[in-house]
C-alpha positions in Angstrom: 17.3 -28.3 -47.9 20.7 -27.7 -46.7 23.7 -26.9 -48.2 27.0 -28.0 -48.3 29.7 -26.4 -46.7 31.3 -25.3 -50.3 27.7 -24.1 -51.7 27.6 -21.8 -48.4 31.4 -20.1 -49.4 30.3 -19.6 -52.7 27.1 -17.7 -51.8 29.5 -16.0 -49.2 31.4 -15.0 -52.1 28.9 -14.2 -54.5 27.0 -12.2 -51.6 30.1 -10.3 -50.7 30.9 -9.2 -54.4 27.8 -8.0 -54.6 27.8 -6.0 -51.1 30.9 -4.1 -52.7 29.7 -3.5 -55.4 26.4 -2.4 -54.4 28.1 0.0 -52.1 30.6 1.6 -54.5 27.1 2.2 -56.5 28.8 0.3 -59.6 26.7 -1.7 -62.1 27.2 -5.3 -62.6 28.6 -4.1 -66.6 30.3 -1.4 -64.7 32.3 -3.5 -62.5 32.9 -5.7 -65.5 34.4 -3.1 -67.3 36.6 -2.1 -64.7 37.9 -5.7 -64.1 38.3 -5.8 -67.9 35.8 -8.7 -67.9 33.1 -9.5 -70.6 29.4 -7.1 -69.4 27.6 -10.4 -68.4 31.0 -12.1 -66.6 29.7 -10.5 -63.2 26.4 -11.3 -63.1 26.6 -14.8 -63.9 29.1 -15.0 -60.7 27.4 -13.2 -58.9 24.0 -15.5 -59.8 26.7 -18.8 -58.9 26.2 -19.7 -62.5 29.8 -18.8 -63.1 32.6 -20.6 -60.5 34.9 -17.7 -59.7 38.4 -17.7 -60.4 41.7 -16.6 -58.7 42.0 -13.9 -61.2 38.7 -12.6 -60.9 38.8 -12.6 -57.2 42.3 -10.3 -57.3 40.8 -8.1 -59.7 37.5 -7.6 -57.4 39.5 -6.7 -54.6 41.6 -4.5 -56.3 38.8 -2.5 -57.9 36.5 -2.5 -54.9 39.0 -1.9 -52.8 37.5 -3.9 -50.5 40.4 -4.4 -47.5 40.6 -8.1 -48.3 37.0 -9.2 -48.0 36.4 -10.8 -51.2 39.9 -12.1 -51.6 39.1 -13.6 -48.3 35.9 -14.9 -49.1 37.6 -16.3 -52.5 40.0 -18.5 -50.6 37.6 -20.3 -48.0 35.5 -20.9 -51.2 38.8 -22.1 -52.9 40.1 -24.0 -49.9 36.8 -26.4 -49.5 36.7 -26.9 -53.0 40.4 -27.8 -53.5 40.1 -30.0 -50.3 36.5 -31.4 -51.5 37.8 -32.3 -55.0 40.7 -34.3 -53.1 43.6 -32.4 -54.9 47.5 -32.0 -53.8 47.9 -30.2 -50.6 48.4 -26.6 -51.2 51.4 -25.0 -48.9 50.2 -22.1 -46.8 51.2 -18.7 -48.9 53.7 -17.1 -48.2 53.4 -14.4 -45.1 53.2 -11.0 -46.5 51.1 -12.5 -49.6 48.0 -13.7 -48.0 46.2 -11.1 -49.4 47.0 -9.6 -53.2 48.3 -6.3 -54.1 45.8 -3.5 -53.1 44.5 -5.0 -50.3 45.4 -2.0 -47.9 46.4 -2.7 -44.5 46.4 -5.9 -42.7 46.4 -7.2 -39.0 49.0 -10.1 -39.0 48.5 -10.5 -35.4 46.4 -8.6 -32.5 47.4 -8.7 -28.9 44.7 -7.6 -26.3 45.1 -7.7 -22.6 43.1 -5.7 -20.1 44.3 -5.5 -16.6 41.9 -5.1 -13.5 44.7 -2.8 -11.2 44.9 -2.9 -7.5 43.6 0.6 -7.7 40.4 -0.2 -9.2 41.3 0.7 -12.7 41.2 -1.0 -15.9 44.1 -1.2 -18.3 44.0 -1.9 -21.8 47.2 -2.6 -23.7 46.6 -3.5 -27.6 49.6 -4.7 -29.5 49.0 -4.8 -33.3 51.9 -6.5 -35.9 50.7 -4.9 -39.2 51.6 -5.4 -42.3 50.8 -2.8 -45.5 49.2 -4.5 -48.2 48.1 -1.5 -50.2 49.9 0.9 -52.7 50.1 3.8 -50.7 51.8 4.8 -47.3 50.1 4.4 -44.4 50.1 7.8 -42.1 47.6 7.0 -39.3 46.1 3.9 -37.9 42.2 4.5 -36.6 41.6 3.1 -32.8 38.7 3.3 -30.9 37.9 3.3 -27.0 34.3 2.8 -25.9 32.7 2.8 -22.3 29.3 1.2 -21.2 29.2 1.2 -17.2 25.9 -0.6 -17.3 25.6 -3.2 -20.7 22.1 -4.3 -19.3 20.6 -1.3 -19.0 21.2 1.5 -21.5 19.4 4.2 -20.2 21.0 4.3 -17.3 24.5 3.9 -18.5 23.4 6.9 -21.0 22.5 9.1 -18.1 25.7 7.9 -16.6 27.8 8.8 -19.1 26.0 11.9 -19.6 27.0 13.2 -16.2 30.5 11.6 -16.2 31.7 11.7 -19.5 35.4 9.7 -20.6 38.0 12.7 -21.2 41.1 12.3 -22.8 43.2 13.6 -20.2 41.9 10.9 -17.8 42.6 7.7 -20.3 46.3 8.6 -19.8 47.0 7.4 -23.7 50.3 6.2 -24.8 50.9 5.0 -28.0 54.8 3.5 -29.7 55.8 1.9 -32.7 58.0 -0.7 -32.4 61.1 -1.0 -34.6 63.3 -3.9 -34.5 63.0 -3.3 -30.6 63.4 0.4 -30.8 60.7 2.3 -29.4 59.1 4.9 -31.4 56.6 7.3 -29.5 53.5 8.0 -31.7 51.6 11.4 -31.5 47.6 11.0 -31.4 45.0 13.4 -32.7 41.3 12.9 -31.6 38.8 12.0 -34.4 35.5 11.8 -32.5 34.8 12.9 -29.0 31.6 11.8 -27.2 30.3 10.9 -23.6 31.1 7.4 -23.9 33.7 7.3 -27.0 36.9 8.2 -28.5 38.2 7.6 -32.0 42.2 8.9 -32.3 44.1 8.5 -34.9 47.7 7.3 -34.3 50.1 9.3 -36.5 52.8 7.7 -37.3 55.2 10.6 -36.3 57.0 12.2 -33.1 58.6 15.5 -32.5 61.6 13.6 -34.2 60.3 13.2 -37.7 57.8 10.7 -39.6 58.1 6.9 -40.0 55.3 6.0 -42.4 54.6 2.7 -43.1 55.1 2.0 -47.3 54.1 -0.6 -49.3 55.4 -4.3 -48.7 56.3 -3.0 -45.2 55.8 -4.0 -41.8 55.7 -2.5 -38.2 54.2 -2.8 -34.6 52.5 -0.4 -33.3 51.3 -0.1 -29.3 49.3 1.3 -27.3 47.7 1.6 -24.0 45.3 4.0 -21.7 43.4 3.2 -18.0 39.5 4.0 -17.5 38.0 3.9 -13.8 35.8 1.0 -12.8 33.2 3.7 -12.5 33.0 3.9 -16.1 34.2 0.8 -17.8 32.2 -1.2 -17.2 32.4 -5.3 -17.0 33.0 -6.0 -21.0 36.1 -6.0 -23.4 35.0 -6.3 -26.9 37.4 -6.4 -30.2 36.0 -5.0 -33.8 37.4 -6.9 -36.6 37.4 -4.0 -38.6 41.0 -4.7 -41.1 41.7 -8.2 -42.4 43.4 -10.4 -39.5 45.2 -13.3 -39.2 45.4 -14.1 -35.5 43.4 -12.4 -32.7 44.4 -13.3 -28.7 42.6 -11.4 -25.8 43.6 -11.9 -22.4 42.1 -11.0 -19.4 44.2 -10.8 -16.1 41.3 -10.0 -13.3 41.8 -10.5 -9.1 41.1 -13.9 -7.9 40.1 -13.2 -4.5 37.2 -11.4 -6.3 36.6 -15.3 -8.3 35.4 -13.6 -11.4 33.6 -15.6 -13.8 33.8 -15.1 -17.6 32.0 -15.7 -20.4 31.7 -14.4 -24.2 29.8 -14.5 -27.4 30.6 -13.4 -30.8 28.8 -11.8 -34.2 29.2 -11.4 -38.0 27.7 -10.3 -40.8 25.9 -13.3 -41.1 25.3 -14.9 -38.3 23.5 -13.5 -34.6 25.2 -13.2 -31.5 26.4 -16.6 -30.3 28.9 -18.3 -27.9 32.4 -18.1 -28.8 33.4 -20.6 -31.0 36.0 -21.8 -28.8 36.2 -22.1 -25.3 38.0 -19.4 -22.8 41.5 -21.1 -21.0 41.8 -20.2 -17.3 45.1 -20.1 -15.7 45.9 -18.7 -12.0 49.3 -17.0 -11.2 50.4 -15.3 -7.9 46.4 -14.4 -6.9 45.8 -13.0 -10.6 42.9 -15.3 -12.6 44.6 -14.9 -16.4 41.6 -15.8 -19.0 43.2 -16.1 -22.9 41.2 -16.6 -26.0 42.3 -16.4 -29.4 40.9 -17.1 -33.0 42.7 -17.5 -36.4 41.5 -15.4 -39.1 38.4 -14.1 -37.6 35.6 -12.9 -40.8 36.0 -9.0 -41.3 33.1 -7.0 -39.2 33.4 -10.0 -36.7 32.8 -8.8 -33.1 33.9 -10.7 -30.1 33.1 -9.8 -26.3 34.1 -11.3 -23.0 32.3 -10.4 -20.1 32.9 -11.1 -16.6 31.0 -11.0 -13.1 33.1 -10.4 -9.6 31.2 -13.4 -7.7 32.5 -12.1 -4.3 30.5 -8.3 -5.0 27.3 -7.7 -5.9 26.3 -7.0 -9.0 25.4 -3.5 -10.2 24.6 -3.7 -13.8 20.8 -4.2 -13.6 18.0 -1.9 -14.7 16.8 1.1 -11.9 14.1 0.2 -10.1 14.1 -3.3 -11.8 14.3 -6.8 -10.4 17.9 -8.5 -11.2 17.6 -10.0 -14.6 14.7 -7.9 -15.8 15.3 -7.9 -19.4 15.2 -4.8 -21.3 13.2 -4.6 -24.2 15.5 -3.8 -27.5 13.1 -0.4 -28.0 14.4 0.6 -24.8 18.0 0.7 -25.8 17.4 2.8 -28.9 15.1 5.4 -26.7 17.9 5.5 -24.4 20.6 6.8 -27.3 18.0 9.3 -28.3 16.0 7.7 -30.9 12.1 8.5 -30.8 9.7 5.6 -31.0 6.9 4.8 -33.2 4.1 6.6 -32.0 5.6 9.7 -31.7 4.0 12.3 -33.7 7.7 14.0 -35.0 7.9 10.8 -36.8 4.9 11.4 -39.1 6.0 15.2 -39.9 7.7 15.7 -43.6 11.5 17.0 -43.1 12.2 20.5 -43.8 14.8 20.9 -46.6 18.2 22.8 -46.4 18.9 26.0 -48.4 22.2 24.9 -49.6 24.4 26.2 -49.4 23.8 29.2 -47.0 23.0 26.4 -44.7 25.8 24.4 -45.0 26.9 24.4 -41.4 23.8 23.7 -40.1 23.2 20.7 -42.3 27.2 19.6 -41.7 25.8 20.0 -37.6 22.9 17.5 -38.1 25.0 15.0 -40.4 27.5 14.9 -37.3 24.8 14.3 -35.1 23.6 11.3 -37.4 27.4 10.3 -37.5 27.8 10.5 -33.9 25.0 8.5 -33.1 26.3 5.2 -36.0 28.9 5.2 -34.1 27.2 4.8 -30.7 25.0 1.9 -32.2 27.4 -0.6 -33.5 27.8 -0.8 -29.3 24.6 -2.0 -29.2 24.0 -4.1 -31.9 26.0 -5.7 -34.6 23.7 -4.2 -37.9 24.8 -7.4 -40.3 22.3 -5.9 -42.8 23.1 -2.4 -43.0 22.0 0.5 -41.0 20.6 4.1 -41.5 19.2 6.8 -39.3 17.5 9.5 -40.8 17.1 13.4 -38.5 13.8 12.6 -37.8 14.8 9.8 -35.6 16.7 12.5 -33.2 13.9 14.6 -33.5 15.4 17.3 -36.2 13.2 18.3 -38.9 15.5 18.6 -41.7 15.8 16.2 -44.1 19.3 14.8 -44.1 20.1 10.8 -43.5 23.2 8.6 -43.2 22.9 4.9 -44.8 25.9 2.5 -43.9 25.9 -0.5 -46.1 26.7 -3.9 -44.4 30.0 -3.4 -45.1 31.4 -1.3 -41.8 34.5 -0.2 -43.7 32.9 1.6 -46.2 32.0 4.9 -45.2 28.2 6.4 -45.1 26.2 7.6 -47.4 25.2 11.3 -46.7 21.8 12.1 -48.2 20.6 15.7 -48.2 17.1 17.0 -49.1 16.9 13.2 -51.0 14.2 12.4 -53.1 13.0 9.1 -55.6 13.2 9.8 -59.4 13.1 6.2 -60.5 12.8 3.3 -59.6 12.8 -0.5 -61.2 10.0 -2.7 -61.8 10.9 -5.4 -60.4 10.3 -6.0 -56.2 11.3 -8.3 -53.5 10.3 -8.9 -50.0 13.0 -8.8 -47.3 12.2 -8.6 -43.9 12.8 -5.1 -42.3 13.7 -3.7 -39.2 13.6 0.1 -37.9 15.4 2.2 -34.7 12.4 3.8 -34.2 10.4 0.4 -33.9 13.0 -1.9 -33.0 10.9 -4.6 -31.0 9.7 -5.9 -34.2 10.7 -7.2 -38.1 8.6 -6.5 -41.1 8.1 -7.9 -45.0 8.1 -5.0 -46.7 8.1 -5.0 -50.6 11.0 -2.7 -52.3 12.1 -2.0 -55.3 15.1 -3.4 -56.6 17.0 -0.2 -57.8 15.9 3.2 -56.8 17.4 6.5 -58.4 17.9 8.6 -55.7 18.2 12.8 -56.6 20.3 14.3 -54.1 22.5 17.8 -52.8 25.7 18.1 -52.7 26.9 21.0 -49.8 27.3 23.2 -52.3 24.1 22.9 -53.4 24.8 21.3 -56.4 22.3 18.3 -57.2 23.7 14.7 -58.4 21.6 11.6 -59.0 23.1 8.3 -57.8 21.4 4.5 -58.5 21.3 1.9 -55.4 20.6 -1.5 -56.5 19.2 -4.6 -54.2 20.4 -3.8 -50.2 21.3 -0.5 -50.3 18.5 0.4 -52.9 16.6 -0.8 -49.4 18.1 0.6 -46.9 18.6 4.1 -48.8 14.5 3.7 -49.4 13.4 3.2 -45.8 15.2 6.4 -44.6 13.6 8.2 -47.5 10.5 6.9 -46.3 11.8 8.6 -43.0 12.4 12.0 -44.3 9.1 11.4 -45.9 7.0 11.2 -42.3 6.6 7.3 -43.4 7.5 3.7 -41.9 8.4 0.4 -42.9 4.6 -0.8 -41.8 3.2 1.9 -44.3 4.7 -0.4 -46.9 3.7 -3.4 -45.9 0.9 -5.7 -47.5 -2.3 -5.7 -46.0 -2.9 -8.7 -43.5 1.0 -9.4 -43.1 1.8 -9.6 -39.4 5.0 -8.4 -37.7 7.2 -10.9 -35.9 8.7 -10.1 -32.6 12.8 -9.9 -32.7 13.1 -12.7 -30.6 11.2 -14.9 -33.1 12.9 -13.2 -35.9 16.4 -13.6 -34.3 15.4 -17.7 -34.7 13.9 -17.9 -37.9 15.4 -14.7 -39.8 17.6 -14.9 -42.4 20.3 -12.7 -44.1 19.4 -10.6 -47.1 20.4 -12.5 -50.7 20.5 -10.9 -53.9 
């Protein structure tokens, strides 16, 4: 039966309350206790048997600390209802107040323009009006820059990047905050450095002194860097990874080469897709100009414009393969690295660390496991959650990395993991794996797991994971373990191939 357009925000709501809190590892009675609600307040909202309120959305957000999320779940729920119940017209609120106290930092508005130069370069300039929302002064602003010469065909662009790996000194990066028209040059320091990414932060300092951003503030921040057409590749993608209000993207290109253009966009819940609005052409002075913008675009939103020069040939297909061969999604994990199912390094138990004397070689694998999260979210958009455990890469020890759905939150790090407890009661969710990724499974899982776990030092903690991340924490497990998802699964229950999955799956509900 369908549902109505408010019944879908309030299971958006009640879906991304319980993502949170899920992923801070919080009890529904803890969470209640911390919002100063009654022990059973949560769970009947998060059930729908409760309506939720403004005040209980703020005090979500606040303890969750969930970078606007709920509160911006809260008012689309609030918005349809207010408009469905036919009350007064609300005014807009008030810019700055959008989003309560303790949100953290906010995108107000995100400029994007990449520039195909005469030279056969790309330039990307990214303009960002931000706005702190939070408590605390913000020091640093995250950005990413990520290459994929050949989006069709992942093993080769690996090899490619492999061989030609992106270097700082070639990206030319150049980064300012802008002050009431005053130009303030930003210093950068590198985060992550791989083949075919870069994560800086952008320190919001100079050689002059230190311009934080506090609380209640705003500021624009730019920057810009160039990458060679022999390793961009023909794609421009923007992350909604901080709340934002308005996103435009702009794409100035060479007529004579008659490009043609074309996007798509995910979210948490929803697969790729077209863009919801259509791409507006404009020509000026032998430049094509392509703009597209969106108002406040769902955190962990992706959008991607991609373009073909119509007067060269293309050069993005599969080696050795006919133009348009599709490539099978397996293939795209084994090029990153990822071993298949089948191979026998996948049914070996981990090895466990002797912490701490091996701390550094368990801190070397967990970066490895990092590294390679990062490299993912390029390929696909992970609205469920995602984990990779060493065995994947082909190490033996028995470390893993769980990210819930919620990109912002950062992974969990299990070392030398094992299952104390468990609850009784089960569901069935439909699974997927890296290591067997041309397929989705039912597989039966418990609905909280007890997880006993190291610490570096050694130490040992036990942490509880309840519904999706209970999951998602148990399938690595299962990794560590030399097991997969299909070990789990009921006799006589067949797999379903992603492409029928991708039309008949549905997001994960608790």
């Amino acid at each position: 039966m369908t549902t109505s357009p408010i019944e879908r925000a309030a299971d958006s709501f009640a879906a991304e309350l319980a993502r949170h809190r899920t992923g801070r590892g919080l009890s529904k009675k803890q969470l209640a206790t911390l919002m100063g609600f009654d022990p059973s307040y949560v769970s009947h909202v998060e059930g729908r048997r409760h309506r939720p309120t403004e005040d209980f959305a703020r005090r979500a957000e606040a303890v969750l600390e969930a970078s606007g999320a709920i509160w911006q779940r809260f008012r689309e729920y609030d918005e349809l209802r207010h408009g469905r119940s036919g009350g007064p017209h609300r005014d807009p609120p008030v810019p700055g107040q959008w989003l309560p106290p303790g949100t953290g930092l906010v995108v107000e508005r995100e400029t994007a323009t990449l520039t195909y130069t005469d030279d056969g370069c790309y330039h990307c300039a990214i303009r960002r009006e931000l706005y702190n929302a939070g408590t605390e002064p913000v020091t640093r602003y995250l950005v990413r820059v990520a290459v994929d010469r050949y989006p069709n065909d992942p093993g080769r662009s690996n090899r490619h990047h492999r061989e030609h790996p992106l270097t700082f000194a070639e990206l030319q990066l150049a980064a300012f905050r802008d002050d009431g028209g005053t130009r303030e040059p930003m210093h950068w320091r590198a985060k992550h450095d791989r083949d075919a990414f870069k994560e800086i932060w952008l320190l919001f300092e100079n050689d002059e002194g230190r311009f934080p951003l506090y609380p209640g503030d705003r500021a624009t921040i730019e920057y810009a860097y160039r990458v060679g057409r022999d390793k961009w590749g023909p794609w421009f993608q923007r992350a909604v990874r901080l709340p934002t209000r308005h996103l435009a993207v702009r794409l100035d290109l060479p007529a004579d080469l008659d490009p043609k253009v074309w996007g798509a966009e995910t979210s948490l819940s929803a697969e790729e897709g077209p863009l919801r609005t259509p791409i507006q052409r404009s020509d000026d002075g032998g430049r094509a100009i392509f703009d597209w913008a969106t108002d406040d675009p769902p955190l962990n939103a992706r959008y991607r414009m991609q373009w073909r020069f119509r007067s060269q040939p293309p050069d993005v297909e599969p080696e050795g393969a006919a133009p348009g061969a599709r490539v099978r999604a397996s293939d795209r994990m084994r090029a990153v690295g990822i071993l298949q199912r089948g191979d026998d390094l996948l049914r070996q138990p981990a090895r466990q660390f002797d912490l701490p004397r091996e701390e550094q070689l368990a801190r070397d694998v967990v970066d490895r496991l990092a590294g390679l999260l990062v490299r993912l979210d390029e390929l696909h958009p992970f609205s469920k959650g995602v984990g990779i455990a060493a065995p994947q890469l082909g190490l033996g020890w028995a470390a893993a990395l769980v990210r819930p759905a919620d990109r912002v939150a950062e992974p969990v790090v299990l070392l030398n993991p094992r299952v104390v407890d468990s609850a009784s009661d089960t569901d069935e969710q439909y699974e997927g794996c890296l290591s067997f990724f041309d397929h989705r499974g039912l597989v039966p899982r418990p609905l909280r797991i007890d997880v006993e776990h190291a610490l570096w030092d050694g130490s040992r903690v036990i942490t509880s994971f309840e519904y999706a991340m209970a999951r998602l924490v148990a399938h690595e497990i299962d990794h560590l373990e030399g097991r997969l998802y299909v070990d789990r699964m009921a006799p006589g229950v067949p797999l379903v191939p992603v492409e029928e999955y991708r039309e008949t799956g549905n997001p994960w509900r608790y």
